[in-house]
N, C-alpha and C positions, 0 to 999 in steps of 0.2 A: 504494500500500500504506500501512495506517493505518502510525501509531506505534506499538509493543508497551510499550516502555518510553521514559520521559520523566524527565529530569533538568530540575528549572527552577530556576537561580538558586538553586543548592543548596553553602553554607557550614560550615564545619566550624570552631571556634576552641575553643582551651584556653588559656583565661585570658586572655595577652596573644599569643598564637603564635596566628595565622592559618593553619590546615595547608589547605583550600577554601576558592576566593576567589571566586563567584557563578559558580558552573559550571552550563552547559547543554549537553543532548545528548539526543538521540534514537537509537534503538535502532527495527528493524523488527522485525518476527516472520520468524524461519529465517534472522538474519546470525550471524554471528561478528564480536561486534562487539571490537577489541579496544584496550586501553586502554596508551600504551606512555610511558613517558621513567625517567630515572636515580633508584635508590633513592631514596625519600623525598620523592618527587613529589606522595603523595595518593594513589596508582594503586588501592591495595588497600583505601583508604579509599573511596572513590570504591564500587568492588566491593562494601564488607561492610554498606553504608549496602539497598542494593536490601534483601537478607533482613534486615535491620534488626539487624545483628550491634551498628553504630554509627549513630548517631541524628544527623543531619544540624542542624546550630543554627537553621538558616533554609533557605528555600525549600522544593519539594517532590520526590517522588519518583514516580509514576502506574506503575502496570501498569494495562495495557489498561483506560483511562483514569479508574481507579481508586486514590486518595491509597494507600502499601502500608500506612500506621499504620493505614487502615481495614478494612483482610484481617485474619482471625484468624492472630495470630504464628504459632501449632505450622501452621495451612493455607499460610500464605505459605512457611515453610520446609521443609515438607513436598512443596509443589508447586516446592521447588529444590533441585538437585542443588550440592555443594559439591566440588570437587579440590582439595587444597593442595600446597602444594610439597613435599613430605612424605605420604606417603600416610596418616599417622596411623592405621596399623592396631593393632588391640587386639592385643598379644601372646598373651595367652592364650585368644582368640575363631580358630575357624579360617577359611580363606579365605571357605567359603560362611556362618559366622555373622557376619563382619565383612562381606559384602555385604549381609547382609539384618536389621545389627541395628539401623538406625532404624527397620522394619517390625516391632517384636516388641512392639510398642507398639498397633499399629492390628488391631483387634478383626477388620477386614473382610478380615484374609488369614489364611487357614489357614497349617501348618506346611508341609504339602503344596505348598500356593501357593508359599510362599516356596522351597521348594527347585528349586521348577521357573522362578520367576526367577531361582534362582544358576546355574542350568545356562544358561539361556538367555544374561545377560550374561557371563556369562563365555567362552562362544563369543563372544560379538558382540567383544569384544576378543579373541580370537585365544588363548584358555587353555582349555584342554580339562580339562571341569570333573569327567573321570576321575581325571586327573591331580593337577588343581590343587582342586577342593573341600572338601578332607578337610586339608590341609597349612595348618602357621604360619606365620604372616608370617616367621619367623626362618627359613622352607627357602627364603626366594625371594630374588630377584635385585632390585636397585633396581629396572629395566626392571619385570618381572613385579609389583612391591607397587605402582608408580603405576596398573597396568593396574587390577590390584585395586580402587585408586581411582577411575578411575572406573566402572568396572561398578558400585561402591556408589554413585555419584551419577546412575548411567542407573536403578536397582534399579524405584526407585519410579515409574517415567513422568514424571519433571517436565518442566514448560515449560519452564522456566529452569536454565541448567546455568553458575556463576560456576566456573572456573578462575583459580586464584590463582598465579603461576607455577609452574603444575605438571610443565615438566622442565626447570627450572633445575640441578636438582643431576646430572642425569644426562648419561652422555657421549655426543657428538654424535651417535654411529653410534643409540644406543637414543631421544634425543631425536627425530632424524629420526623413527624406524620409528613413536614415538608422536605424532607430529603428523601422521603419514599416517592412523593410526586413527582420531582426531578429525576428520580432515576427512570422511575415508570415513564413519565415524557418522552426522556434522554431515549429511550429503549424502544418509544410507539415511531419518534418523529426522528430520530437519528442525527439530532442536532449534534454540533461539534461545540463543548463549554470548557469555559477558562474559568476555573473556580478559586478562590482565595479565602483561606481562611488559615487561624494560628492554632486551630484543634486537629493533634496528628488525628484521632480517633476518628474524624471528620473528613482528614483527608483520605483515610484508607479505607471508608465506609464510601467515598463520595467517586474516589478517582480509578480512571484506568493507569491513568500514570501518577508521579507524583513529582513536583519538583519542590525542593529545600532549600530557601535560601535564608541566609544568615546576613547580616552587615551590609547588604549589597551583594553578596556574593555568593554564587549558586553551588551549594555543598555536595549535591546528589541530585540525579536525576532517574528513575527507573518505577519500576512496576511496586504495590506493595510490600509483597514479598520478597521481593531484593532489595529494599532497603530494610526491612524488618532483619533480613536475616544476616544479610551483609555492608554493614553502613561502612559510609563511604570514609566518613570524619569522625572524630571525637564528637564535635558537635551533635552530628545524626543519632551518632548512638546515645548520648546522654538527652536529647530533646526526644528520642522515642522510649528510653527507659521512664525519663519523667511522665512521659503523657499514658503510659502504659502500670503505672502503678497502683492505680484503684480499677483498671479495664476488668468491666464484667465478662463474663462465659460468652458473650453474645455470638450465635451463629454466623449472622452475615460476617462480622468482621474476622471473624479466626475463617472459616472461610475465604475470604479474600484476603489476604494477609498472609496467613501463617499454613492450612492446612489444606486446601485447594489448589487444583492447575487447573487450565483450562483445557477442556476435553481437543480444541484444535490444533494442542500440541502434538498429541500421541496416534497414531493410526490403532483405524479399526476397533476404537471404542464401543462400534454397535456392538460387538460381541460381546462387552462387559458387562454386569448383572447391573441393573436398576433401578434405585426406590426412591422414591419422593422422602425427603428430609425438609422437613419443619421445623421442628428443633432438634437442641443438641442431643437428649434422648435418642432420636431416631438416628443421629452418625452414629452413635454407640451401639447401637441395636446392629445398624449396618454392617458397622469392623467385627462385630460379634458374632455374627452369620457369615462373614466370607473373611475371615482372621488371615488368611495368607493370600487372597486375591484382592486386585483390583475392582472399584466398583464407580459408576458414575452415580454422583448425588445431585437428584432435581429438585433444583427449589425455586419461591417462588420470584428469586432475583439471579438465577441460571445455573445453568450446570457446571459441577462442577469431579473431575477426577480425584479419586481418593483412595490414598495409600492406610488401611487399618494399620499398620506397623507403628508411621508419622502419629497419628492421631493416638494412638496406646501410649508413646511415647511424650508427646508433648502434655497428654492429663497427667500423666505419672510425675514428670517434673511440676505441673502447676499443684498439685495434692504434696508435694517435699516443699515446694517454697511457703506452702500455705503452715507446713506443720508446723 
């Protein structure tokens, strides 16, 4: 698969403050790719450089292997969907005009049109836009104004969709239920997202890839699991022991992280035995039934290969650190 997006050697400086220090990275078309370390890392700089919010000192930026200063501005940001940590809704615009008021601009959508994309994204996030179309941002809930946000950043069809920690400020039970929606989108509409946020647990539940930056400076770039298992820096590994110190049993993340492959690495997986995995129960029951084979686990965020041996071994060590 090409590159979608490409970072080369891309610097950011004010005056004497180095904030990007020759950062490189690649992006596919349809990852969530996401970008993770401690306040003031560069993270969101890094983010608002792509729609050219901030202008990088040196290096370059390519979409689909096109410099972005060479897109027309209002087309590149047009063609990008923006989340903030903050859903920035217009108070006096109601739900269905604050999804569709960057469109009121473009000559080629009727009024009509646009109301039939507020209905549409607003189901696609799980708000019934009987309910929810007509209502101010001041009747909704934090949960409900982020959804808001993004259905305004799906509105327009874009390629590209930058989330800038978009539920940092909300509480866990509602942050879950909206990082389920983003994956479940991520996985119907095959958007390509640039996600930021300072929560590893977040990043390895959010991303296909992951990038670390630290100081300005990109520590690790790779899949969960290779940075879990093999950090690149002192840094990596001590910012993913810290963030891993009260980490519950959770399925999806030891999953993608630690005890999961993906079945398109291995041939001829149809032949390996099969069971729907729910929770972690049901992995154990699995390695319990086939203790020295292979087995592929479906669940309901994808498949995934699984070694009983890996998973024997990694509860055994987490029941010794616990004793």
């Amino acid at each position: 698969m090409e590159n979608y997006i490409e970072y080369h050697n891309v610097e950011k400086h004010y005056k004497d403050t180095t904030v990007l220090d020759n950062i490189s990275f690649n992006i596919k078309k349809g990852e969530i790719f996401v970008l993770v370390g401690p306040s003031g890392s560069g993270k969101t700089t890094l983010l608002k450089m792509f729609n050219r919010l901030i202008e990088p000192s040196s290096g370059e930026i390519l979409f689909k292997g096109k410099n972005v200063k060479d897109y027309n501005l209002r087309s590149l940001r047009e063609n990008t969907g923006y989340v903030l940590q903050s859903a920035s809704l217009f108070p006096n615009l109601t739900v269905g005009e604050n999804i569709t008021v960057a469109l009121e601009q473009r000559h080629d959508i009727s009024k009509k049109e646009r109301l039939h994309r507020q209905q549409i994204v607003l189901k696609g996030v799980d708000l019934d836009p009987k309910l929810y179309l007509n209502r101010f941002p001041s009747e909704l809930s934090g949960g409900e104004a982020q959804r808001v946000g993004i259905a305004r950043a799906l509105v327009g069809g874009p390629e590209i969709v930058l989330m800038d920690e978009p539920f940092s400020a909300l509480d866990p039970i509602v942050r879950k239920q909206l990082q389920d929606l983003v994956l479940n989108l991520q996985k119907q509409f095959k958007k390509t997202i640039m996600f930021v946020t300072h929560d590893m647990q977040e990043a390895i539940r959010m991303g296909n890839k992951i990038a670390v930056v630290h100081q300005g400076n990109l520590e690790q770039v790779g899949m969960p699991r290779e940075i879990l298992q093999h950090p690149a820096t002192d840094f990596v590994k001590n910012f993913f022991a810290d963030s891993r110190v009260n980490q519950k049993l959770d399925l999806e993340s030891l999953l993608k992280s630690e005890l999961g492959v993906d079945p398109k690495f291995y041939p001829k997986t149809e032949t390996l035995p099969h069971y729907h995995v729910d929770t972690i129960k049901d992995l154990v029951k699995g390695c319990a039934d086939h203790p020295e084979s292979l087995f592929i686990a479906q669940t309901n965020f994808g498949d995934f290969l699984i070694e009983p041996k890996r998973v024997w071994k990694f509860l055994l060590k987490k029941v010794a650190d616990n004793a």
